[in-house]
C-alpha positions in Angstrom: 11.4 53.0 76.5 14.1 55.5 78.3 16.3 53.6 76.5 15.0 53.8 73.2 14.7 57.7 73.5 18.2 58.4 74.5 19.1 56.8 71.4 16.6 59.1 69.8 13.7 56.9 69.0 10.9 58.6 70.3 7.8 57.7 68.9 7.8 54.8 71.5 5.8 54.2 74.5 5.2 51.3 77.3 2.4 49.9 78.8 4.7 49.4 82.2 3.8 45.9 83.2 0.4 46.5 82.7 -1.9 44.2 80.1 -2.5 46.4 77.5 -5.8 48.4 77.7 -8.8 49.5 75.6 -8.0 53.2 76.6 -4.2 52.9 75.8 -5.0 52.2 72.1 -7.4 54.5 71.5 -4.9 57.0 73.4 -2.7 56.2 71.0 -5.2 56.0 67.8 -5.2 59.9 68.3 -1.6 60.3 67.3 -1.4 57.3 64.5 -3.0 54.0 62.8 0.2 52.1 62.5 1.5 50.4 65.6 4.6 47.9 66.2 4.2 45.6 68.7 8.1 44.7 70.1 8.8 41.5 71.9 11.1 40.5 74.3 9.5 37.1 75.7 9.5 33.3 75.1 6.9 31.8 72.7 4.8 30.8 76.1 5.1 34.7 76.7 4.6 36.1 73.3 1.3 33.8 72.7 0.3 35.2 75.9 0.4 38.5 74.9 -1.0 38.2 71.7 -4.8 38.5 72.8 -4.3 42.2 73.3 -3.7 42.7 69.9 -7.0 41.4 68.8 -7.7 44.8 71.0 -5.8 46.8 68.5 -7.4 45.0 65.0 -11.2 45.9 66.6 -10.4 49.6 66.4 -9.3 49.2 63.2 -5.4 50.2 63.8 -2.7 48.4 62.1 -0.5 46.2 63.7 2.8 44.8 63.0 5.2 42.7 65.6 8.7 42.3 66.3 11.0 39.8 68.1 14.1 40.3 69.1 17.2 37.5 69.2 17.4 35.3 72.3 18.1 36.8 75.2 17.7 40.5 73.6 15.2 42.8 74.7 14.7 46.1 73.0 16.6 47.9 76.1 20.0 45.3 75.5 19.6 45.4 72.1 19.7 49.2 71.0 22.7 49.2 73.1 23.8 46.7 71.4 23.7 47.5 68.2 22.8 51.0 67.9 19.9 53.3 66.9 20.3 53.0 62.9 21.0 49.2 63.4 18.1 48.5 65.5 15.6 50.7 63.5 16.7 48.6 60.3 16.1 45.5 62.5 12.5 46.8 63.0 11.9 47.5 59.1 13.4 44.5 57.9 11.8 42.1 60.5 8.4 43.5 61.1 5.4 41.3 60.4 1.6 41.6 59.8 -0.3 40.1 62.8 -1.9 37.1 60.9 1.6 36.3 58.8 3.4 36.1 62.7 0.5 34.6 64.7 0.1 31.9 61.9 4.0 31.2 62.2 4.1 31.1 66.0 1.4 28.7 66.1 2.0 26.5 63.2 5.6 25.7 64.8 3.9 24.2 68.1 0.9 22.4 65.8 3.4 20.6 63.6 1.4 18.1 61.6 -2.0 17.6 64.1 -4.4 18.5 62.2 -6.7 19.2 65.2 -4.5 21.8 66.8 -4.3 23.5 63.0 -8.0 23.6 62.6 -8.2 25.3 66.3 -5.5 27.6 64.7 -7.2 28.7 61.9 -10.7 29.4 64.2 -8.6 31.3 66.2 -7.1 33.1 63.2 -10.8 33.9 61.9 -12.0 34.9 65.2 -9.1 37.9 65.0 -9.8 38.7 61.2 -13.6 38.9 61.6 -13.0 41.7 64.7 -11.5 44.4 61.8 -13.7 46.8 61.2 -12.4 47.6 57.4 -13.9 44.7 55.1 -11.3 45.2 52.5 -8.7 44.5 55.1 -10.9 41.2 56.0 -10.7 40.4 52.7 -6.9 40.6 52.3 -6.0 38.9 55.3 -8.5 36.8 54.3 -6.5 35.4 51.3 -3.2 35.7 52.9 -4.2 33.2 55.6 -6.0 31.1 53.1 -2.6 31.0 51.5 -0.8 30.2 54.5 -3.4 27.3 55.8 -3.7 25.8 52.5 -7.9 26.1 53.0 -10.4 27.7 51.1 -10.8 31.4 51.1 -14.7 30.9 51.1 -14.7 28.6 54.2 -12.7 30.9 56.3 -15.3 33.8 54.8 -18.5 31.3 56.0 -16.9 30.9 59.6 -16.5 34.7 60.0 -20.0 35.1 59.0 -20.9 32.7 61.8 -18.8 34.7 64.6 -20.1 37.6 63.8 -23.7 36.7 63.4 -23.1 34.7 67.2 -21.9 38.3 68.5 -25.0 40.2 66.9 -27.1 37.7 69.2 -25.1 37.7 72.3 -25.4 41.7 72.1 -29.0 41.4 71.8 -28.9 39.3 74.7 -26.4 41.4 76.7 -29.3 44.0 76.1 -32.3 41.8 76.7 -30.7 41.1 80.3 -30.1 44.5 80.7 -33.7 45.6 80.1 -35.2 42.8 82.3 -33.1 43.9 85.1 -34.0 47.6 84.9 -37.5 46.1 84.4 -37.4 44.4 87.7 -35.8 47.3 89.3 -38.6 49.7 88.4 -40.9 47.3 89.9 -39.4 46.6 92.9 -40.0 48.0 96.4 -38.0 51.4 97.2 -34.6 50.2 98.8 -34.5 47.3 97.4 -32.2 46.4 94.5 -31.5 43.8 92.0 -28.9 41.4 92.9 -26.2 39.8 90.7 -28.2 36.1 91.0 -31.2 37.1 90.7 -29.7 39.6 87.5 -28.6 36.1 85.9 -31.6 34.2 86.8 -33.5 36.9 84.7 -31.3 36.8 81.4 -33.2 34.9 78.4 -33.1 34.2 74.8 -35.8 33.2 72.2 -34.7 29.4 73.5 -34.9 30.4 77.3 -37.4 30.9 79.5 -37.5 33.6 82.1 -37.1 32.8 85.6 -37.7 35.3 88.9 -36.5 34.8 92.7 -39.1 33.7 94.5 -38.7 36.4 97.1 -39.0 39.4 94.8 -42.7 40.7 94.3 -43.3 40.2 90.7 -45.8 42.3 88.6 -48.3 41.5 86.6 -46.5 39.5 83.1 -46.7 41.3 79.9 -46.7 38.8 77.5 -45.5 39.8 74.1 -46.8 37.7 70.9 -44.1 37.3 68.3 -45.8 38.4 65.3 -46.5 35.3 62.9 -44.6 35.3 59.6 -46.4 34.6 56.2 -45.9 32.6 53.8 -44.9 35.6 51.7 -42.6 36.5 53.9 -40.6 33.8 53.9 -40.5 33.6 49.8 -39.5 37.2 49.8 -36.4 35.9 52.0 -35.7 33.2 50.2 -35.4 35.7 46.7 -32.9 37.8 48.6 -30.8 35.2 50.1 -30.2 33.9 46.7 -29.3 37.5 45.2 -27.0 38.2 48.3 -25.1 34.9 48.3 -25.2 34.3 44.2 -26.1 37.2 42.8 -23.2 37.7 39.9 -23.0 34.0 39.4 -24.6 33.0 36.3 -27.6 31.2 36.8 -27.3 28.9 33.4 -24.1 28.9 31.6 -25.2 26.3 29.5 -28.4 27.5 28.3 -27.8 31.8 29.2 -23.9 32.4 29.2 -23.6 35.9 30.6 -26.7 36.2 33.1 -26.2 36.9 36.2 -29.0 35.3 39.2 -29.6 38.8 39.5 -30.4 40.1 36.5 -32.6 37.8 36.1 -34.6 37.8 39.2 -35.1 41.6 39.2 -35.9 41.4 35.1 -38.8 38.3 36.4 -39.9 40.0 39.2 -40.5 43.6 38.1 -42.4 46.3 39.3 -43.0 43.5 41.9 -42.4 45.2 45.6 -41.8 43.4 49.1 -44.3 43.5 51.7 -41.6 42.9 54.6 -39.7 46.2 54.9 -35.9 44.7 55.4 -36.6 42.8 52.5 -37.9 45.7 50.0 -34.8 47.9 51.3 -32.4 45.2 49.9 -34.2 44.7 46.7 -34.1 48.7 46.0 -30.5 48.3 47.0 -30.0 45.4 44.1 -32.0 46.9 41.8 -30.1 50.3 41.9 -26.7 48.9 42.1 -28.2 46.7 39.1 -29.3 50.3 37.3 -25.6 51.5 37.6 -24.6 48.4 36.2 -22.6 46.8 38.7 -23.7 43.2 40.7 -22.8 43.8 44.4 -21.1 40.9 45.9 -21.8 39.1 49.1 -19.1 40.7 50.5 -20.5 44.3 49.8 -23.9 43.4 52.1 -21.8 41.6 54.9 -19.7 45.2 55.6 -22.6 47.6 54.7 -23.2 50.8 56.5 -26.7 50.1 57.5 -26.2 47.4 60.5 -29.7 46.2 59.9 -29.1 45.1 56.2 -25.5 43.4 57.3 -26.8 41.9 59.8 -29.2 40.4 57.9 -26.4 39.4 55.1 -24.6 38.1 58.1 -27.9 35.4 58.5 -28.4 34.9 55.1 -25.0 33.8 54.4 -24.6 31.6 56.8 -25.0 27.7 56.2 -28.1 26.2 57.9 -26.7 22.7 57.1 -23.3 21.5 56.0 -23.0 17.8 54.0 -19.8 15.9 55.3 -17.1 15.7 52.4 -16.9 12.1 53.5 -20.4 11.4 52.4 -18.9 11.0 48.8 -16.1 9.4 49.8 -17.3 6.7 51.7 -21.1 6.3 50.3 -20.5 6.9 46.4 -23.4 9.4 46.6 -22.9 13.0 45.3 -25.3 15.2 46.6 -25.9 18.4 44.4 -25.2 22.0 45.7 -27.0 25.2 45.5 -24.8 26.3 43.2 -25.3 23.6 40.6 -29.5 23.9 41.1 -29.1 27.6 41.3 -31.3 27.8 37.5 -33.9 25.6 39.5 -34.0 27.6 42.7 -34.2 30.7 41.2 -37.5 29.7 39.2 -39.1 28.1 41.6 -38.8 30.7 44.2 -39.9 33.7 41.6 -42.8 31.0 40.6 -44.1 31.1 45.0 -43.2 34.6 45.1 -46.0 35.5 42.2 -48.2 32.5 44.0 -48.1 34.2 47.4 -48.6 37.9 46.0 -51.4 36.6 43.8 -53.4 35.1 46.5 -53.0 38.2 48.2 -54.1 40.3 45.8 -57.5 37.4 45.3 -57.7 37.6 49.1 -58.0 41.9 48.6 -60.2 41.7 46.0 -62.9 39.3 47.6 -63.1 41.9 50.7 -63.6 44.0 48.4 -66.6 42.0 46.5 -68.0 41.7 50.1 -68.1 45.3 51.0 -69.3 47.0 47.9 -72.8 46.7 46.5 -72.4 48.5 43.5 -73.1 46.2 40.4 -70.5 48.3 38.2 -67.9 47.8 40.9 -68.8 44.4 41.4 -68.6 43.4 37.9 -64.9 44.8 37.6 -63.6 42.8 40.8 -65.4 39.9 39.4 -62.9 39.9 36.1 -59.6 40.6 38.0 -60.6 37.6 40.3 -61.2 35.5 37.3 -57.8 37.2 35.6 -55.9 36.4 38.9 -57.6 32.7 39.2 -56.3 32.5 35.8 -52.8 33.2 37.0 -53.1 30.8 40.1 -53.7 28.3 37.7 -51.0 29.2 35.3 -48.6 29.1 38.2 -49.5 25.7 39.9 -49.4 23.9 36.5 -45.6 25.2 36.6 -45.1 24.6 39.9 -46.8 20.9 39.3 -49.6 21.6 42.4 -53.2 21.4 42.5 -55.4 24.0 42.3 -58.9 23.8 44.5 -62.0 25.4 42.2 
C-alpha cells in the first residue's frame, strides 16, 4: 500500500494480514461502490481468499479482481514497471468476480462433471447474496454462458438458497425467542447456558427439548391455525400468475393471451380471503391495468419481503422428473408449461367451487337466524341461484354433486 502511494496511487488501502471484515467494507462503501480486489498469491491462496468477496457482493458493492505475473506482488511490481504501467495493467486485466471465479475453478475441474456442478452451486450461492436483482440477472446470463446451462435452472437454484436462508433466519429467531423465553422464567442468578440454548432451538419438523435440571413453566401450546380448502386454491391461482403469468396460456387456440389476463378477466371482482394472497392479486391486477405483465423475476426482488418471500416459495420446484426418465423409459411426462391451458381452468373452476360453498355456507346461517318470511324467501332464491352454480361447476369439473 506504502508502495503504491509513493507512486502516487492513493485510493488504495490494506487489510494488513487480517481476513477481510464486514466493517472494513462498509468502511469503505462510504467513500465508493467499485472495489478492486489485487492478488499476489498462488491459486490455493487466491481460492482461499475468495470467500470474503462474497462479503463485498451482499452489500451490494462492485467487485473486480486482479492478478499479478508469477512471483509479482503489487509492491515488486509498481517498481517494476511503473505507476502508468501498472495502472494500465489494472484496467486492461481487471475482471468481474463471477468471469474470474468461474476461470479459476474451471482450470482445476477440467472435464469432471461433478466438480463443475459443485462449481456452479457455488457460483449461484455468490450470485443469489446481491442485493440488486438486475445485477442477479446479468450475472445470471453471463455464468449461464460460461457453464453452458440453462439460465432458468441457475434462477430455480437461487430461489432455493434464498428461500433455505429465509427459514434458517426464522429459526435463528425462533432460538433466540425460546432462550429469552427460558431466561425470563428462570430462577434469579441463574442463566441460560449454551447446551441447554441448543437443546431448545426447533423448527416446524423439531420438537422442543428442556434440561432436565431447569424448572420449566407451565407449556403454552400454540395451535397452528388450519388452512382451508380455499386457501389453498387461492395459492395455487397466484403461483400460476407468479411463475407464468406473461406466458400464453393457448397459442393454439388464443395467440396473444397471457395466463394472466386471463385469470384476472375469469376471476373478476372475485377477492381473496387470505390476506398475502389478495395483496398479490391487487398487485397483478394493477400492474395488469397499466398494461404491463410482471415477471417472476419482478415478485422474487420486491420491496415488500413478505410478497418475495412468498415468490421465493412459490417458485421453487416441489418435485423435479429425472431427464433420464425419457431417456431410458421412452415415457415423456408433460410439464406445467404444456398443461398450463388445463391448470389454469381447473383452478379458476375450485376457486368459484370453494367461494361458492362459502357464500351457501353464509347464507344458511343466515336462513337459521332470521324469522322473517320476506327475508327468508330472498335467502331461499340465492341458495337455489348458488346450488345452481355448484352444479354448473361440478358438471365442468366432472364431480358429483350431493342434493
Amino acid at each position: 500500500m506504502v508502495s503504491l502511494h509513493q507512486a502516487g496511487i492513493h485510493n488504495v488501502v490494506a487489510s494488513s494480514g487480517t481476513s477481510l471484515t464486514l466493517e472494513q467494507i462498509r468502511l469503505i462503501a462510504r467513500f465508493t461502490q467499485n472495489i478492486t480486489v489485487l492478488y499476489d498469491g498462488d491459486a490455493a491462496g487466491i481460492k482461499a481468499s475468495l470467500r470474503g468477496m462474497d462479503m463485498i457482493l451482499e452489500e451490494g458493492l462492485n467487485v473486480k479482481l486482479v492478478v499479478f505475473p508469477e512471483g509479482e506482488d503489487p509492491d515488486s511490481y509498481v517498481q517494476k514497471i511503473g505507476s502508468e504501467a501498472f495502472v494500465k495493467h489494472i484496467e486492461q486485466n481487471a475482471s468481474d468476480f463471477i468471469t474470474f471465479k468461474a476461470e479459476l475453478s474451471l482450470k482445476e475441474a477440467g472435464n469432471d462433471p461433478f466438480k463443475r456442478a459443485e462449481i456452479i452451486k457455488d457460483m449461484v450461492e455468490s450470485i443469489s447474496k446481491i442485493p440488486d436483482s438486475i445485477k442477479r440477472s446479468v450475472f445470471f446470463q453471463k455464468t449461464a454462458s460460461l457453464m453452458n446451462i440453462d439460465e432458468n435452472l441457475l434462477i430455480l437454484e437461487s430461489n432455493k438458497i434464498q428461500l433455505n436462508r429465509v427459514k434458517q433466519k426464522e429459526k435463528d429467531t425462533k432460538r433466540e425467542d425460546n432462550r429469552q423465553r427460558l431466561s425470563n422464567d428462570l430462577p434469579p442468578g441463574v442463566s441460560v447456558s449454551s447446551g441447554a440454548e441448543e437443546l431448545m432451538s426447533f423448527s416446524e419438523e423439531d420438537h422442543a427439548f428442556f434440561p432436565e435440571s431447569v424448572p420449566q413453566a407451565n407449556p403454552v401450546t400454540e395451535d397452528k391455525p388450519v388452512r382451508s380448502g380455499l386457501s389453498y386454491h387461492e395459492e395455487e391461482c397466484i403461483r400460476l400468475l407468479i411463475n407464468y403469468g406473461s406466458r400464453e396460456v393457448d397459442p393454439g387456440l388464443a395467440p396473444g393471451i397471457t395466463l394472466m389476463q386471463y385469470i384476472l378477466s375469469e376471476i373478476e371482482g372475485l377477492e381473496f380471503k387470505t390476506p398475502i394472497y389478495q395483496r398479490i392479486l391487487l398487485l397483478c391486477r394493477e400492474k395488469f391495468i397499466q398494461g404491463t405483465v410482471p415477471e417472476l423475476q419482478y415478485f422474487l426482488s420486491h420491496i415488500d419481503s413478505e410478497i418475495q418471500r412468498e415468490a421465493i416459495d412459490l417458485a421453487t420446484e416441489k418435485h423435479t422428473i429425472s431427464e433420464f426418465w425419457h431417456k431410458k423409459h421412452e415415457i415423456y411426462v408433460p410439464t406445467e408449461l404444456d398443461k398450463l391451458a388445463d391448470m389454469a381452468f381447473t383452478n379458476i373452476l375450485r376457486l368459484k367451487k370453494a367461494n361458492n360453498e362459502m357464500n351457501m355456507a353464509e347464507i344458511k346461517a343466515k336462513l337459521i337466524q332470521t324469522n322473517d318470511a320476506i327475508e327468508q324467501e330472498v335467502l331461499l332464491t340465492q341458495f337455489m341461484q348458488a346450488k345452481e352454480v355448484e352444479k354448473q361447476i361440478a358438471k365442468e369439473l366432472g364431480t358429483v354433486v350431493v342434493k
